[in-house]
C-alpha positions, 0 to 999 in steps of 0.5 A: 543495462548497466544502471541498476532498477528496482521493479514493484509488482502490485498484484490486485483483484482486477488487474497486475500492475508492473513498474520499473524504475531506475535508481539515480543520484540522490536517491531519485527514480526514473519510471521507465516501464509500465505493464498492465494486465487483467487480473486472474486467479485473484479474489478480495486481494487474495490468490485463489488459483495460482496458474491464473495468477502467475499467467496475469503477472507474466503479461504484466511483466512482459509489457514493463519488460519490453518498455524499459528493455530491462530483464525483470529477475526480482521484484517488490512485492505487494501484499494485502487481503483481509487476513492482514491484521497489526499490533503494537509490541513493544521490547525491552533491554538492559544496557550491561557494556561499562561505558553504557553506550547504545551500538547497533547490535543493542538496537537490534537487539531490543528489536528482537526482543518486540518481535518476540509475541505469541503467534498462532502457527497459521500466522507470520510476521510481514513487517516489523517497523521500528516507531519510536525508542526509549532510554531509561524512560525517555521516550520520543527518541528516534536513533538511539546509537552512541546514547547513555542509558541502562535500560532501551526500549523500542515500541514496534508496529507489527504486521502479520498475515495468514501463512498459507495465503502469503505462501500462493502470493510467493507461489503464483510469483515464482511460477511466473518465473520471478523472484522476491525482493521483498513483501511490502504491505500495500497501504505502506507502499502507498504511503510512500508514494501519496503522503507528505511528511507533513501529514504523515508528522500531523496524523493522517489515515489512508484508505487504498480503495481497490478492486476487491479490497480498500486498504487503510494504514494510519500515520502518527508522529511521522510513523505507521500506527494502525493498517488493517483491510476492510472487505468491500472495493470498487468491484462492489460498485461494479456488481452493484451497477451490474445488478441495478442496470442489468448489463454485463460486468465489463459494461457496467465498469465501462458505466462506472468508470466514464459516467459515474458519480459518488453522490447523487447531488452532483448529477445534473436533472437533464444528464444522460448516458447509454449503457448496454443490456444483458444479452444485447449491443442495443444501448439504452438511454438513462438518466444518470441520476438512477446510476448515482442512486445505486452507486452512492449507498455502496460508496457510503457503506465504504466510508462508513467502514473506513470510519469505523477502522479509525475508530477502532484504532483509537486515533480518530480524535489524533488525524489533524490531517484527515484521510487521503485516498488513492486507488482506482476506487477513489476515481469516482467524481465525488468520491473525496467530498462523501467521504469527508461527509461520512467521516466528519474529518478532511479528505484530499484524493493521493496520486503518487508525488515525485514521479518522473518517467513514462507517462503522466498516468502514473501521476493518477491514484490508480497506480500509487501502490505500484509507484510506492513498491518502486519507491519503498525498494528504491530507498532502502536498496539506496540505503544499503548500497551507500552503506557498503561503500561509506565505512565513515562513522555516517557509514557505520549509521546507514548500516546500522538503518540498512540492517533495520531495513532489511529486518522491516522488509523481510529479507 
């Protein structure tokens, strides 16, 4: 098909998810396949048997395949685990041109210099994003080309991740017969897809609850702060109902899913439901007060660590905007009014915004990850593609983004 596409692969503990989107005027997306497929090889975000892994993205990618109609060559991909970690550095330069003017090339330049940090060798840089610059002292400026000054700086957020666990990630994928576009951190592509400028201006953090992990970035003044992963997801409940109800782990999603409840005060006194003994198809009948009591103190330890991340931000008292939640963890009926109970600050639950395609599914917070992969590629390939064909002084600016970008991406 001649329209071109970009396609994001969220590879997660409990499932793959592939999404393929086609890239239209004005830089929108049109989802045209969907592939899911149960995870393997996968444990707390990180590839513990790479056959497993790659046979799990091969279904997934052959289901988005044979939706769209389109070959699936490159992908976006997401990354996560708790050997993540992020910093802020910051770079300095001095303008020596006579006309002291800022071009591309000191832009860039001064972003080396911020990616200039002491690193141990079992650790590489995943993102460096660009936040904010600063010209002989005045600080808050976003695009600094064609400014005076003598002396730019440019504060960095840095994102790193342990080398050889990045490495499974691009082993698993290629031996699924793919290569990589780009590594995206995976609370970044969720960001794209769930948060509004406005909160993103405001201060907000968002928790990703997954299957093995919950993922957490922290916006300030439009721009990523703080992202880090802490080690408990929805796989936690699972085993929690699991244990509690003494049934096997498929049913006890199955319970999780249908029939749970974050908080046990919204379960009413006479609610039922059936659930299936270990070793047997004989369902039994409890009432579901017994299945919020085991999966609300699951739920609030969660919370209780997303709170403490943001405390060890320092941007707890910045986040006007609160905490928006997405992933398959944040499903739980009541999940958002714990959280702000936990927490102290506003909750809303995230489903990717600005979808058209497919499946009203994709509106739910299950796939934000997958839809922000799609539409993080799909703005910076339309960056760069505008770029080759604009040589205007409009042009000369999207190159200047574009080579940012591609910087930021890792390409």
């Amino acid at each position: 098909m001649a329209r071109d596409c970009v396609v994001g692969l969220d590879i997660g503990t409990t499932k793959v998810c592939t999404v393929v989107a086609e890239l239209e005027e004005q830089g929108r997306i049109n989802i045209v396949g969907v592939g899911n497929s149960l995870s393997g090889g996968i444990r707390k975000g990180v590839v513990v048997d790479i056959d497993s892994a790659a046979q799990a993205i091969m279904d997934s990618v052959d289901k988005a395949r044979a939706m769209s109609d389109y070959e699936i060559h490159r992908v976006v991909v997401g990354v996560t685990g708790e050997h993540v970690a992020s910093l802020n550095s910051r770079g300095v330069i001095a303008i020596t041109h006579a006309t002291r003017e800022i071009t591309e090339e000191d832009v860039l330049r001064v972003q080396d210099q911020s990616r200039v940090i002491v690193l141990p060798p079992d650790r590489e840089i995943i993102h460096a994003i660009p936040r904010s610059y600063a010209i002989d002292g005045q600080s808050g400026i976003r695009f600094p080309v064609g400014m005076s000054g003598t002396r730019l700086e440019v504060e960095t957020h840095i994102v790193t991740g342990a080398v050889t666990f990045l490495q499974n990630v691009v082993k698993a994928v290629h031996k699924a017969g793919l290569a990589i576009e780009a590594t995206v951190l995976e609370p970044i592509a969720t960001a794209e897809a769930v948060l509004l400028p406005d909160e993103k201006n405001l201060g907000v953090a968002i928790a990703d609850i997954g299957g093995g992990t919950t993922d957490i970035a922290i916006f300030v003044d439009g721009d990523i702060t703080f992202s880090s992963a802490i080690p408990v997801g929805g796989n936690h409940v699972t085993r929690d109902i699991s244990v509690g109800l003494r049934a096997a782990h498929e049913e006890a999603e199955r319970v999780k899913i249908q029939e749970a409840a974050a908080m046990v005060g919204m379960v009413g006194p006479d609610d039922v439901f059936e659930v299936a003994s270990l070793g047997s198809d004989e369902p039994r009948l409890l009432p579901r007060r017994i299945l919020a009591e085991i999966v609300e103190p699951r739920m609030q330890e969660l919370f209780g660590m997303v709170r403490q991340e943001i405390l060890k931000s320092g941007y707890f008292n910045l986040l006007p905007a609160g905490i928006v939640l997405s992933g398959g963890g944040s499903q739980l009926a009541g999940s958002a009014d714990l959280c702000r109970q936990v927490t102290g600050m506003p909750t809303r639950l995230g489903g990717p915004r600005n979808t058209v395609g497919v499946s009203e599914d994709l509106r739910s917070p299950v796939y934000a990850t997958a839809v922000g992969l799609v539409q993080y590629g799909a703005r910076h390939h339309q960056q760069s593609r505008q770029a080759v064909k604009d040589n205007t002084m409009l042009g000369r600016l999207q190159r200047y983004f574009a080579k940012i970008a591609a910087r930021v991406l890792g390409t």
